[in-house]
PyMOL Python script that loads the backbone (N, CA, C, O; Angstrom):
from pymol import cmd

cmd.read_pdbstr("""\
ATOM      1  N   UNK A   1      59.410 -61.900 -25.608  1.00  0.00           N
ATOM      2  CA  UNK A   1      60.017 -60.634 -25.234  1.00  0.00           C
ATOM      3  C   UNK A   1      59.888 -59.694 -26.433  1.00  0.00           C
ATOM      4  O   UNK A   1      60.434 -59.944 -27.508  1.00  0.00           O
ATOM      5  N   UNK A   2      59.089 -58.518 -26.193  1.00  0.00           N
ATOM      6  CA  UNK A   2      59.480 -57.418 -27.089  1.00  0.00           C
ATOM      7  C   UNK A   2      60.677 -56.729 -27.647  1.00  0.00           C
ATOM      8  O   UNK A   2      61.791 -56.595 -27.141  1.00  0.00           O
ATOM      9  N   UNK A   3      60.183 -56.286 -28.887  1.00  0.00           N
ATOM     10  CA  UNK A   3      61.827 -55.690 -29.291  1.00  0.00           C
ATOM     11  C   UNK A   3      62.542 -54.446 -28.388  1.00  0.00           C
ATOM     12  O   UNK A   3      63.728 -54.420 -28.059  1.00  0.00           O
ATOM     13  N   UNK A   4      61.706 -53.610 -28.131  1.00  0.00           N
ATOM     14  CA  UNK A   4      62.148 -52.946 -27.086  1.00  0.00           C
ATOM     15  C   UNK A   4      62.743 -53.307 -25.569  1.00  0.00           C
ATOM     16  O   UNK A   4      63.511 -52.831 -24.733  1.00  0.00           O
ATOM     17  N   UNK A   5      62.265 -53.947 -25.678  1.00  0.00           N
ATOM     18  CA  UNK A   5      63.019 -54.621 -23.994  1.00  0.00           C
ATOM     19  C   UNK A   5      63.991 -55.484 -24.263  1.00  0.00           C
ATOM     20  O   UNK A   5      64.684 -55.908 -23.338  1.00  0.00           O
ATOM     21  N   UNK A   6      64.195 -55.872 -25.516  1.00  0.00           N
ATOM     22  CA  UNK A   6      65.557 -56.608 -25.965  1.00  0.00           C
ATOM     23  C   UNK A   6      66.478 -55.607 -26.145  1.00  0.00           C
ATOM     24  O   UNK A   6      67.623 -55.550 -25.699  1.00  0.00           O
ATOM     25  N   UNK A   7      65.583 -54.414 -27.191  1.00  0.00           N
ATOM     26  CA  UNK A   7      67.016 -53.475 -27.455  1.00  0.00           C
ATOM     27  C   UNK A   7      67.672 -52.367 -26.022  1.00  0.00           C
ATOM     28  O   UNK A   7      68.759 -51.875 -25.721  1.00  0.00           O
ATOM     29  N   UNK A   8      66.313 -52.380 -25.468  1.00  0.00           N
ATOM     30  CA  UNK A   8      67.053 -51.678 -23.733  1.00  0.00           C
ATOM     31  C   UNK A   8      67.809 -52.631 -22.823  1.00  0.00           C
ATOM     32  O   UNK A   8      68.413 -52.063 -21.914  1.00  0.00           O
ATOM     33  N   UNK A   9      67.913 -54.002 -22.867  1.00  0.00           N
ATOM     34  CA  UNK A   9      68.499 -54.294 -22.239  1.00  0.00           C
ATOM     35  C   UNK A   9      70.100 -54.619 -22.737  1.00  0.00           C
ATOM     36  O   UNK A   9      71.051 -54.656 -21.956  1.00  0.00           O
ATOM     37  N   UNK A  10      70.213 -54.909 -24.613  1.00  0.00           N
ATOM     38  CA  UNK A  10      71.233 -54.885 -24.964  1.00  0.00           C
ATOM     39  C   UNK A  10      71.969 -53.739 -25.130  1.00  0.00           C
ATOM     40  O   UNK A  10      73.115 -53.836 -25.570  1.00  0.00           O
ATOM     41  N   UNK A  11      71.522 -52.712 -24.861  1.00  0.00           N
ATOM     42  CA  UNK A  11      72.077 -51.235 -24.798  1.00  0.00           C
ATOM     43  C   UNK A  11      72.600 -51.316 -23.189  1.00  0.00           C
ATOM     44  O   UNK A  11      73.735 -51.004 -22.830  1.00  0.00           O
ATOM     45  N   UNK A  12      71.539 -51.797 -22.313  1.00  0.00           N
ATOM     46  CA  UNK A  12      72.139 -51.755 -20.833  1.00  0.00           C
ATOM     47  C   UNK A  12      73.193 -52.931 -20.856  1.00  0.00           C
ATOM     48  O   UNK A  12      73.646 -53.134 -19.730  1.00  0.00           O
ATOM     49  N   UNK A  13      73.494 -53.419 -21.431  1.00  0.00           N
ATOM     50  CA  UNK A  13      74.452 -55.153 -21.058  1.00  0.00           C
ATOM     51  C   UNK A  13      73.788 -55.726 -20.321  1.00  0.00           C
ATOM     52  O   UNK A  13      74.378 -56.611 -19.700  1.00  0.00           O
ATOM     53  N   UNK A  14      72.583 -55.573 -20.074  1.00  0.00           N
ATOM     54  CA  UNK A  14      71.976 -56.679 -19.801  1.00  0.00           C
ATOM     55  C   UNK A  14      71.559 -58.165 -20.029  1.00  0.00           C
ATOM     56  O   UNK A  14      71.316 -59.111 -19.279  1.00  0.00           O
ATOM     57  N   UNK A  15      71.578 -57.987 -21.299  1.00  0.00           N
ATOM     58  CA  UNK A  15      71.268 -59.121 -21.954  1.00  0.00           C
ATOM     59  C   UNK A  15      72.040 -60.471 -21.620  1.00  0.00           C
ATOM     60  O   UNK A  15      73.162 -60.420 -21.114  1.00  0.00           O
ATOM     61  N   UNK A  16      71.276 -61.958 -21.978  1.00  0.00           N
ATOM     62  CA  UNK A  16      72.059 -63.007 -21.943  1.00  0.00           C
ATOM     63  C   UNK A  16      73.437 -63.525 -22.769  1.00  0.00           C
ATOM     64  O   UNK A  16      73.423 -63.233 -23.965  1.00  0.00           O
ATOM     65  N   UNK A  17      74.133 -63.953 -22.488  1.00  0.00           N
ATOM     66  CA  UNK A  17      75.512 -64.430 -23.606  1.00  0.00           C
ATOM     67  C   UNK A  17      74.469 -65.001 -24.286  1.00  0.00           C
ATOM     68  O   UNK A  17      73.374 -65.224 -23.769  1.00  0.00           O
ATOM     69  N   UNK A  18      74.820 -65.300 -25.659  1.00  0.00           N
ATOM     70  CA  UNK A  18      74.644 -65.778 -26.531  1.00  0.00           C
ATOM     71  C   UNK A  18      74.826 -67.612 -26.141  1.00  0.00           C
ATOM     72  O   UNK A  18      75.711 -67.994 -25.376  1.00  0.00           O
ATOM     73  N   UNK A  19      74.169 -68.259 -26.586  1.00  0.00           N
ATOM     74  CA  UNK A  19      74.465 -69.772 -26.175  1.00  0.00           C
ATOM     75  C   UNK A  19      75.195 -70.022 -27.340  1.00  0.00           C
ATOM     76  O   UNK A  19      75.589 -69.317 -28.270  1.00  0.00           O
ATOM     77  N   UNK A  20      75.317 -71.829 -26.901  1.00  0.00           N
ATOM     78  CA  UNK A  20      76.489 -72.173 -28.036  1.00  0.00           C
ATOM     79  C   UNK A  20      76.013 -72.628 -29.240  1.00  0.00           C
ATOM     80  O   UNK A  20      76.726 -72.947 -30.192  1.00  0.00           O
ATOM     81  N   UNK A  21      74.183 -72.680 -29.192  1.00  0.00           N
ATOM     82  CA  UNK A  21      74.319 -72.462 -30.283  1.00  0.00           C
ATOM     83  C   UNK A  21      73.863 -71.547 -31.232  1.00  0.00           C
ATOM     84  O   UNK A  21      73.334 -71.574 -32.343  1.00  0.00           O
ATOM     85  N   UNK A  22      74.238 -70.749 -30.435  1.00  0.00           N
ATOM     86  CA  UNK A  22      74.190 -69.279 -31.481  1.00  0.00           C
ATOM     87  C   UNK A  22      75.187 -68.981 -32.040  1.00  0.00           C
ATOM     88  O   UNK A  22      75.088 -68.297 -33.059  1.00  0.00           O
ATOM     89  N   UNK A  23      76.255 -69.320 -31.649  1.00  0.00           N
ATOM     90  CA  UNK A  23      77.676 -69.683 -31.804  1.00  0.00           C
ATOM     91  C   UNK A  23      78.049 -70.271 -33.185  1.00  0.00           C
ATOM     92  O   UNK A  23      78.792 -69.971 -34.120  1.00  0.00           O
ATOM     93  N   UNK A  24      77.180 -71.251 -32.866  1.00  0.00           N
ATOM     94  CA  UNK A  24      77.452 -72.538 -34.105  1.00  0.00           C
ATOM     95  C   UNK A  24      76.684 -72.566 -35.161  1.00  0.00           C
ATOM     96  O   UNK A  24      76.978 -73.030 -36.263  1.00  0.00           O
ATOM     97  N   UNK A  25      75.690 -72.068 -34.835  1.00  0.00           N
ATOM     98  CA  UNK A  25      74.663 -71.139 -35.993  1.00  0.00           C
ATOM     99  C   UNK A  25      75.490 -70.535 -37.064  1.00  0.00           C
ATOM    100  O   UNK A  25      75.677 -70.820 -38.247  1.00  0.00           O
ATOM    101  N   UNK A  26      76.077 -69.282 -35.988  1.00  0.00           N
ATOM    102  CA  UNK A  26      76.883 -68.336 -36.579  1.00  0.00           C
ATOM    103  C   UNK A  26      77.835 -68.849 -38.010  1.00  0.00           C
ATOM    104  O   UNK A  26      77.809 -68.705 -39.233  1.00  0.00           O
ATOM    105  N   UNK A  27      78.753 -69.609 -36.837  1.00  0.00           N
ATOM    106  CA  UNK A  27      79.798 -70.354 -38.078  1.00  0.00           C
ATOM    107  C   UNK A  27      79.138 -70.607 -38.924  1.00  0.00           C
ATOM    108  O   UNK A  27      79.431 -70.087 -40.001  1.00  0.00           O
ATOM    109  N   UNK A  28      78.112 -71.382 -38.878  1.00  0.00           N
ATOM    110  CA  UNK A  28      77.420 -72.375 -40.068  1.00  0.00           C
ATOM    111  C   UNK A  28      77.287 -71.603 -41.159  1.00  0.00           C
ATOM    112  O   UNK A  28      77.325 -72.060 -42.301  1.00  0.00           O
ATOM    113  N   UNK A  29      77.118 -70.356 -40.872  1.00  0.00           N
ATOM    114  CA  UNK A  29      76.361 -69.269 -41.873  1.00  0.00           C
ATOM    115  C   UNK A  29      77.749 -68.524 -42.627  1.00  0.00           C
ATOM    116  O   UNK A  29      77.910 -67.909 -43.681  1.00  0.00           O
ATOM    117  N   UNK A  30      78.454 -68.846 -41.731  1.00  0.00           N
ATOM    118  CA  UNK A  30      79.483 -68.064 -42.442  1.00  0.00           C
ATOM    119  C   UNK A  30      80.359 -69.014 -43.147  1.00  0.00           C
ATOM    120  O   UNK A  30      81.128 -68.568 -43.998  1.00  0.00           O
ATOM    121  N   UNK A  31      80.332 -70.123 -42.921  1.00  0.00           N
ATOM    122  CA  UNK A  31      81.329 -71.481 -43.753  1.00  0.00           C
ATOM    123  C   UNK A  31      80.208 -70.963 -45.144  1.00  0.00           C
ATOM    124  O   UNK A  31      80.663 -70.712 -46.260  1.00  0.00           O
ATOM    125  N   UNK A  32      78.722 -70.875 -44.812  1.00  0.00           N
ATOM    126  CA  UNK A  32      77.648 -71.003 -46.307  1.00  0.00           C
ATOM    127  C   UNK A  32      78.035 -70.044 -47.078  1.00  0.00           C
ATOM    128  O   UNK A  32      78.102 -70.227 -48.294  1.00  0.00           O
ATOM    129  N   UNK A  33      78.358 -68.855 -46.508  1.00  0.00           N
ATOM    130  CA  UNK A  33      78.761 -68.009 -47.227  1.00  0.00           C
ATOM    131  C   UNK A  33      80.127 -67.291 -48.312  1.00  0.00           C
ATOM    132  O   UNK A  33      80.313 -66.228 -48.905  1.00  0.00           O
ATOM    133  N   UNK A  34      80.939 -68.720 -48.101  1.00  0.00           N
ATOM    134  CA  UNK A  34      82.493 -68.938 -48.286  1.00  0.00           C
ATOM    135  C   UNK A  34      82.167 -69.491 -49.334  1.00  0.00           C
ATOM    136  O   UNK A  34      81.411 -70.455 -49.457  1.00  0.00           O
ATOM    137  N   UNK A  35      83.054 -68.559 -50.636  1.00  0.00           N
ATOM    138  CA  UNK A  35      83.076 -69.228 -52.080  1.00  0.00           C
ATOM    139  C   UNK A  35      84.220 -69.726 -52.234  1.00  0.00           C
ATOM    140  O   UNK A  35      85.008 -68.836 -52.552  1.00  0.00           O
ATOM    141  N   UNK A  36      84.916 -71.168 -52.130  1.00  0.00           N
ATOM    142  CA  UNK A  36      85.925 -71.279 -52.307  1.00  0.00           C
ATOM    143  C   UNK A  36      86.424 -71.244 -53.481  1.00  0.00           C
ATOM    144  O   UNK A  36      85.612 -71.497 -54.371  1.00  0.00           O
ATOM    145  N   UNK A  37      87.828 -70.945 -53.914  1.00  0.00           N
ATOM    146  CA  UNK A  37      88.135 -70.467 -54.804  1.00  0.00           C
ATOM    147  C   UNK A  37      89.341 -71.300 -55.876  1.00  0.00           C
ATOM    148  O   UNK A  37      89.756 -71.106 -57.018  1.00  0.00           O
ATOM    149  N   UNK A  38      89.603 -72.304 -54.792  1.00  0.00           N
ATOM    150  CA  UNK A  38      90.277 -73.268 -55.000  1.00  0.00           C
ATOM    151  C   UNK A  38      90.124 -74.899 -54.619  1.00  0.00           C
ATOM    152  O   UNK A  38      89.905 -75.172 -53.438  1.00  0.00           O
ATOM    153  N   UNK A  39      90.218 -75.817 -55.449  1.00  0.00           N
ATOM    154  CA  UNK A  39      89.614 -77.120 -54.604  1.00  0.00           C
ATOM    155  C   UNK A  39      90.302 -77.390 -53.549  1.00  0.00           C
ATOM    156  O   UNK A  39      89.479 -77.726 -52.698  1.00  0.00           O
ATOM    157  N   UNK A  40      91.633 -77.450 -52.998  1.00  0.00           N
ATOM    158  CA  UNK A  40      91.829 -77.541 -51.710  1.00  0.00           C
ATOM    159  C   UNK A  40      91.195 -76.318 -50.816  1.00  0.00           C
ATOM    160  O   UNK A  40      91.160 -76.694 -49.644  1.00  0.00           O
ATOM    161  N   UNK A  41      90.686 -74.996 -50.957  1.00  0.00           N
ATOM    162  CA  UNK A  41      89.858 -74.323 -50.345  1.00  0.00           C
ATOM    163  C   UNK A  41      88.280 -75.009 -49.742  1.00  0.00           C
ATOM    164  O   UNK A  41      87.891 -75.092 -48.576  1.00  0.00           O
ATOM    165  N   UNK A  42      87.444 -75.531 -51.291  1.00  0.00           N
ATOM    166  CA  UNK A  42      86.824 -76.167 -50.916  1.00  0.00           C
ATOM    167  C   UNK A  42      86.654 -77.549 -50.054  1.00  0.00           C
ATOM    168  O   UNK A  42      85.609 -77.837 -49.471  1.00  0.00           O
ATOM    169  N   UNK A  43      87.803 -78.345 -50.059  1.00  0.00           N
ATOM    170  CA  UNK A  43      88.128 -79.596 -49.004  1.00  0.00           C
ATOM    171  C   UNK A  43      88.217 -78.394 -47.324  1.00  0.00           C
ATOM    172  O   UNK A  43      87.541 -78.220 -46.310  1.00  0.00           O
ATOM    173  N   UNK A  44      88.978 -78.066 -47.691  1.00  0.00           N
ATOM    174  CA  UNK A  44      88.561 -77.253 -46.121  1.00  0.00           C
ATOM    175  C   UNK A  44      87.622 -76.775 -45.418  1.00  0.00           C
ATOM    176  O   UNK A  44      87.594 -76.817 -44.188  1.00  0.00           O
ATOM    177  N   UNK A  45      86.606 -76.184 -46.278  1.00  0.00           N
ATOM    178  CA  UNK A  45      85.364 -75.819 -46.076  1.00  0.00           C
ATOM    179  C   UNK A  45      84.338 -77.301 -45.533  1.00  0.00           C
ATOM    180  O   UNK A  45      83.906 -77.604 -44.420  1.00  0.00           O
ATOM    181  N   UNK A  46      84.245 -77.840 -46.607  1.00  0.00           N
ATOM    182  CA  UNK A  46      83.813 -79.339 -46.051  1.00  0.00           C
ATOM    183  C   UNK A  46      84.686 -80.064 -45.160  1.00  0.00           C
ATOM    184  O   UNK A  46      84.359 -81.249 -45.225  1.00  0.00           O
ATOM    185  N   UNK A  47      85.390 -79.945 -44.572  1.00  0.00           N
ATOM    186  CA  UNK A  47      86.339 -80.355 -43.400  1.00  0.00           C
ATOM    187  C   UNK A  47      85.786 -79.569 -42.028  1.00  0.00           C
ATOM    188  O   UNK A  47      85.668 -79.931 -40.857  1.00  0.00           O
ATOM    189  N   UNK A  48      85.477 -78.202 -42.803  1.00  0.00           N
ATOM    190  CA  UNK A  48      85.320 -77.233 -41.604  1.00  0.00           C
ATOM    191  C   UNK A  48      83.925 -77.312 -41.216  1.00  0.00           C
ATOM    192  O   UNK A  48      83.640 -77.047 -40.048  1.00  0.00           O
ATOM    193  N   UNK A  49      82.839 -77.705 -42.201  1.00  0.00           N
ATOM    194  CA  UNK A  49      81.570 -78.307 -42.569  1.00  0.00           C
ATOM    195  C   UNK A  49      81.060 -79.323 -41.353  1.00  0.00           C
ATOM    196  O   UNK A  49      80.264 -79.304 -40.413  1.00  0.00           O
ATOM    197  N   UNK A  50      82.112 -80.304 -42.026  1.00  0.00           N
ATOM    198  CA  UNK A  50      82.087 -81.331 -41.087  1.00  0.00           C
ATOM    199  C   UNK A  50      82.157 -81.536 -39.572  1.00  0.00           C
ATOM    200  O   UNK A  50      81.412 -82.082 -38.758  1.00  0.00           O
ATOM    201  N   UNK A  51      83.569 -80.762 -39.480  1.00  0.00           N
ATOM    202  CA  UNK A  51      83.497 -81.163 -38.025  1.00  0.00           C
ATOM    203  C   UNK A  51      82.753 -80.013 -37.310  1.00  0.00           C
ATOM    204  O   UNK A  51      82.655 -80.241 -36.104  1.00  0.00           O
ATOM    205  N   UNK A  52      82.321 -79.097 -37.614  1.00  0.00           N
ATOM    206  CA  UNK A  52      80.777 -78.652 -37.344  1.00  0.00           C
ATOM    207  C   UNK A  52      79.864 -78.996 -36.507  1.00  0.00           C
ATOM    208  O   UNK A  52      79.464 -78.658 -35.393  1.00  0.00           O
ATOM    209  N   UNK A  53      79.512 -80.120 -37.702  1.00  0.00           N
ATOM    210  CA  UNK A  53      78.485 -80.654 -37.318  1.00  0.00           C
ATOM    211  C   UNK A  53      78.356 -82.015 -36.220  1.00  0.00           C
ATOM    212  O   UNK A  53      77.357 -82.596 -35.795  1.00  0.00           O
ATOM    213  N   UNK A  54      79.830 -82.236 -35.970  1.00  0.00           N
ATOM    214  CA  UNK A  54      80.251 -83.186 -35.294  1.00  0.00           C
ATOM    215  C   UNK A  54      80.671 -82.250 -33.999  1.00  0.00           C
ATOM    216  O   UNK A  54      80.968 -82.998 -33.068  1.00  0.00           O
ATOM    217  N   UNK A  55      80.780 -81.001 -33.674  1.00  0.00           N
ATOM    218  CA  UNK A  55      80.467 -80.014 -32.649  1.00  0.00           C
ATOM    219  C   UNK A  55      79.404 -80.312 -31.930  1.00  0.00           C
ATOM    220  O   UNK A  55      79.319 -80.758 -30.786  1.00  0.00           O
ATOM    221  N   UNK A  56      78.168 -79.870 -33.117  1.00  0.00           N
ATOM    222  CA  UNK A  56      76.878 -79.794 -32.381  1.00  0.00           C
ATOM    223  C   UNK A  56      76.461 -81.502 -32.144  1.00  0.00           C
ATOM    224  O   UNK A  56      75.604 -81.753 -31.297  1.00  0.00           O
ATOM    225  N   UNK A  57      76.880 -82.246 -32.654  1.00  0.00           N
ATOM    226  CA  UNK A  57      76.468 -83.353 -32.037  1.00  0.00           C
ATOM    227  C   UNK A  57      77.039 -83.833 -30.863  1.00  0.00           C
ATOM    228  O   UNK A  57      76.604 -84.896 -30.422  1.00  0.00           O
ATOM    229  N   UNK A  58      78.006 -83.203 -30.220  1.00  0.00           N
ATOM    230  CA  UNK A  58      78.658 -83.592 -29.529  1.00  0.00           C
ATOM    231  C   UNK A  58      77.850 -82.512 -27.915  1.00  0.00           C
ATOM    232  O   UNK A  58      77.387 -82.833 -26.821  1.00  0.00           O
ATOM    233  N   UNK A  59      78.093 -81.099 -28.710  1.00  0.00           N
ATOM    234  CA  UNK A  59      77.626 -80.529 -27.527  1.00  0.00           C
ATOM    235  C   UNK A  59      75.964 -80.630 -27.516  1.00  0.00           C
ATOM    236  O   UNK A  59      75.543 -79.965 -26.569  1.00  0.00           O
ATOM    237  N   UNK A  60      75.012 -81.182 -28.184  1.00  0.00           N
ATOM    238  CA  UNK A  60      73.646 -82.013 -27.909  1.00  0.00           C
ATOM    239  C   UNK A  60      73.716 -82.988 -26.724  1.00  0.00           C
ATOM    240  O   UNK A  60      72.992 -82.943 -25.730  1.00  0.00           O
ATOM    241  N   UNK A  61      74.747 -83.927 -26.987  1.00  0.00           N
ATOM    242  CA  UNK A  61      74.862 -84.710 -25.867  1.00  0.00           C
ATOM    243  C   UNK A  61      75.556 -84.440 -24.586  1.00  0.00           C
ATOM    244  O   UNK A  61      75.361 -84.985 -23.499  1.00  0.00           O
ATOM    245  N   UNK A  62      76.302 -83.615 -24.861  1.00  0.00           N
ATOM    246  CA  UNK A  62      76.588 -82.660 -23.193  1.00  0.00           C
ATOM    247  C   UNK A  62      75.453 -82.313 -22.833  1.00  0.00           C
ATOM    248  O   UNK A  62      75.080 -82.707 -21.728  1.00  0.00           O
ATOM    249  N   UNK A  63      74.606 -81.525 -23.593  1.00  0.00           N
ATOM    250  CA  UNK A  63      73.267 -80.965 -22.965  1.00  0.00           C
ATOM    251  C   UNK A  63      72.796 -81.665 -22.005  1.00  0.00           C
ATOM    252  O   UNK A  63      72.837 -81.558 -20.780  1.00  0.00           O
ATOM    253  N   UNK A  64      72.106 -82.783 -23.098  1.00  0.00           N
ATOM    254  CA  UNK A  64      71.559 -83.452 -22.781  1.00  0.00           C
ATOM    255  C   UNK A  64      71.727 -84.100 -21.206  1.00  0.00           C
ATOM    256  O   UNK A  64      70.767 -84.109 -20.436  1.00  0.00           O
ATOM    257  N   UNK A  65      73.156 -84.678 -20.801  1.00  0.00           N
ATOM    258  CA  UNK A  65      74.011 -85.177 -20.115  1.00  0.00           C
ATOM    259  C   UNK A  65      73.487 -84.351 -18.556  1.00  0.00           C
ATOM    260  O   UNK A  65      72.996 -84.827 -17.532  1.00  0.00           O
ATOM    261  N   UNK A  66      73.958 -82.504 -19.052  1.00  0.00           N
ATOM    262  CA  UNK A  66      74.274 -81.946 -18.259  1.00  0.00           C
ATOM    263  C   UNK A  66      72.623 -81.632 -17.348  1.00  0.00           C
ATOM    264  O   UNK A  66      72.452 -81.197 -16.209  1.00  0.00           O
ATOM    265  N   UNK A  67      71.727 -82.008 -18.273  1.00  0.00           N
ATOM    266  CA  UNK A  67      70.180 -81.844 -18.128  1.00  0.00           C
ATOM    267  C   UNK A  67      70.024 -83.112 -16.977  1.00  0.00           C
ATOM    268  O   UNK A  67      69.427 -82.877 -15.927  1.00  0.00           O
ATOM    269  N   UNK A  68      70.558 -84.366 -17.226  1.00  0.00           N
ATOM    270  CA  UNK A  68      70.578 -85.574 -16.601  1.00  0.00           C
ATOM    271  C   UNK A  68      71.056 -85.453 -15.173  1.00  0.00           C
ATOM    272  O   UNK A  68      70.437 -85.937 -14.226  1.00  0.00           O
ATOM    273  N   UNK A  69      72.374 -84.673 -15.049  1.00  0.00           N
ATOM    274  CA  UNK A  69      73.126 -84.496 -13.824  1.00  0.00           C
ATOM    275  C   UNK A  69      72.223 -83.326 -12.729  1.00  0.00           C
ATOM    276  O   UNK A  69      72.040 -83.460 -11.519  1.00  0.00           O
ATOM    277  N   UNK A  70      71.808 -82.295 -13.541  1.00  0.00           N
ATOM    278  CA  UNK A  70      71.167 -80.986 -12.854  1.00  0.00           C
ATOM    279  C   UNK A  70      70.053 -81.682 -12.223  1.00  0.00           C
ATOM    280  O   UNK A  70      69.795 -81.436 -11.045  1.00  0.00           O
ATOM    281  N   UNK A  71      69.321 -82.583 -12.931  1.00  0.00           N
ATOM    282  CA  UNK A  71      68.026 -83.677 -11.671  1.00  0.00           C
ATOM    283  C   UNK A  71      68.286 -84.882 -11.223  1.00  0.00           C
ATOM    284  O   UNK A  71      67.368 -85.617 -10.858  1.00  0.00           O
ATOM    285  N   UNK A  72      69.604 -85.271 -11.184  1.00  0.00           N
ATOM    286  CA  UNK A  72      70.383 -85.953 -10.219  1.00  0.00           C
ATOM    287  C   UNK A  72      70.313 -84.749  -8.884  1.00  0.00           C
ATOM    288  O   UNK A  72      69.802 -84.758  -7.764  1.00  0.00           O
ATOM    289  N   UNK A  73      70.904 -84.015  -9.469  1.00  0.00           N
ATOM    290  CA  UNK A  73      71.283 -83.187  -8.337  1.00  0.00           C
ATOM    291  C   UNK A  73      70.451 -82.644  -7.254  1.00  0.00           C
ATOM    292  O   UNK A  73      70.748 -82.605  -6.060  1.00  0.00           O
ATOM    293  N   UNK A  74      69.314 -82.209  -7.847  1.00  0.00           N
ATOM    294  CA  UNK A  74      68.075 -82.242  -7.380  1.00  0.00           C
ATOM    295  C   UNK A  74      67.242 -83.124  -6.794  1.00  0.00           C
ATOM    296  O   UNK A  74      66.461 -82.923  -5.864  1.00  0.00           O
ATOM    297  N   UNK A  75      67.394 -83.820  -7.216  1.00  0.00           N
ATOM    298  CA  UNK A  75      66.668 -84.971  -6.601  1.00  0.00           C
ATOM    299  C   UNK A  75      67.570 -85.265  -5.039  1.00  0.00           C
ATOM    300  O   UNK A  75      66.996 -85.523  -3.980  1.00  0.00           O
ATOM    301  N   UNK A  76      69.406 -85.130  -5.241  1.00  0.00           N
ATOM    302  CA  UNK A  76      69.241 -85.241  -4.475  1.00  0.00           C
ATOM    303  C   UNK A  76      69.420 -84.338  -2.987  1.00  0.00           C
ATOM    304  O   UNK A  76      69.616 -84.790  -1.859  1.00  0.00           O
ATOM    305  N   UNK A  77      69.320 -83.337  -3.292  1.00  0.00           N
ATOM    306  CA  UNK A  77      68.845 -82.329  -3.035  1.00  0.00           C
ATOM    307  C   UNK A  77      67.606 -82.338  -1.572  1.00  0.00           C
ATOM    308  O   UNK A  77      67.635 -82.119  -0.360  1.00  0.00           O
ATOM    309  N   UNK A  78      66.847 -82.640  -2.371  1.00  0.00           N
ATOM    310  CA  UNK A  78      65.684 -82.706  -1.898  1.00  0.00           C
ATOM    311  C   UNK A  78      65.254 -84.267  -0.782  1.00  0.00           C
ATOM    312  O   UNK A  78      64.428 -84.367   0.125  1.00  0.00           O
ATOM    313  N   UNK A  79      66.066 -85.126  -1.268  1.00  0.00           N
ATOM    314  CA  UNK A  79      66.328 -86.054  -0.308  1.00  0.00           C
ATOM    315  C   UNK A  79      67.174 -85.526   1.114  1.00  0.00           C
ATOM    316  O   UNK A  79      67.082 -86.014   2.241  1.00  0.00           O
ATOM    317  N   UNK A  80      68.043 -84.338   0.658  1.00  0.00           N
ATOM    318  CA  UNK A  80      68.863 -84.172   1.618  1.00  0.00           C
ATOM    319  C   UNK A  80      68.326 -83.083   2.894  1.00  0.00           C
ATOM    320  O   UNK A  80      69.011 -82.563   3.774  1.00  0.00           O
ATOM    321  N   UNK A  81      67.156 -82.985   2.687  1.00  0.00           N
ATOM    322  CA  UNK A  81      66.593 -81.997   3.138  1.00  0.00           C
ATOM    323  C   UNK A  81      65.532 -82.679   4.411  1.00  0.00           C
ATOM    324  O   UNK A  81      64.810 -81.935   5.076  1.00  0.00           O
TER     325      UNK A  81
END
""", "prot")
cmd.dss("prot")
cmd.show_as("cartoon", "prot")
cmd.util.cbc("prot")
cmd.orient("prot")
């Protein structure tokens, strides 16, 4: 997709939500960007680090899951037909 047809459609609200992990991207970038200033600051950050990344591993396997069920579904679907 061109930049123009991205920026006309995000001007129209057209555009898609953001997925989750654009989401989690996001955070990621912004925990990187956190100077903590104190060592219990920094335990939080790596706390916040952490379970992060225990997010995206978690919602990987929903995906995944939800990828599994959508051609269940289909399949049976198409049996039902």
């Amino acid at each position: 997709m061109d930049l123009r047809r991205m920026t006309r459609d995000f001007l129209l609200g057209e555009s898609a939500a953001p997925s989750i992990g654009s989401y989690l991207q996001s955070i990621s970038e912004v925990l990187q960007a956190i100077t903590p200033r104190t060592q219990t600051d920094g335990r939080r950050i790596e706390m916040a680090k952490s379970s992060l990344r225990e997010v995206r591993r978690h919602t990987r396997r929903l995906q995944e899951r939800v990828g599994v069920l959508e051609e269940q579904v289909k399949i049976l679907e198409e049996s039902k037909e």
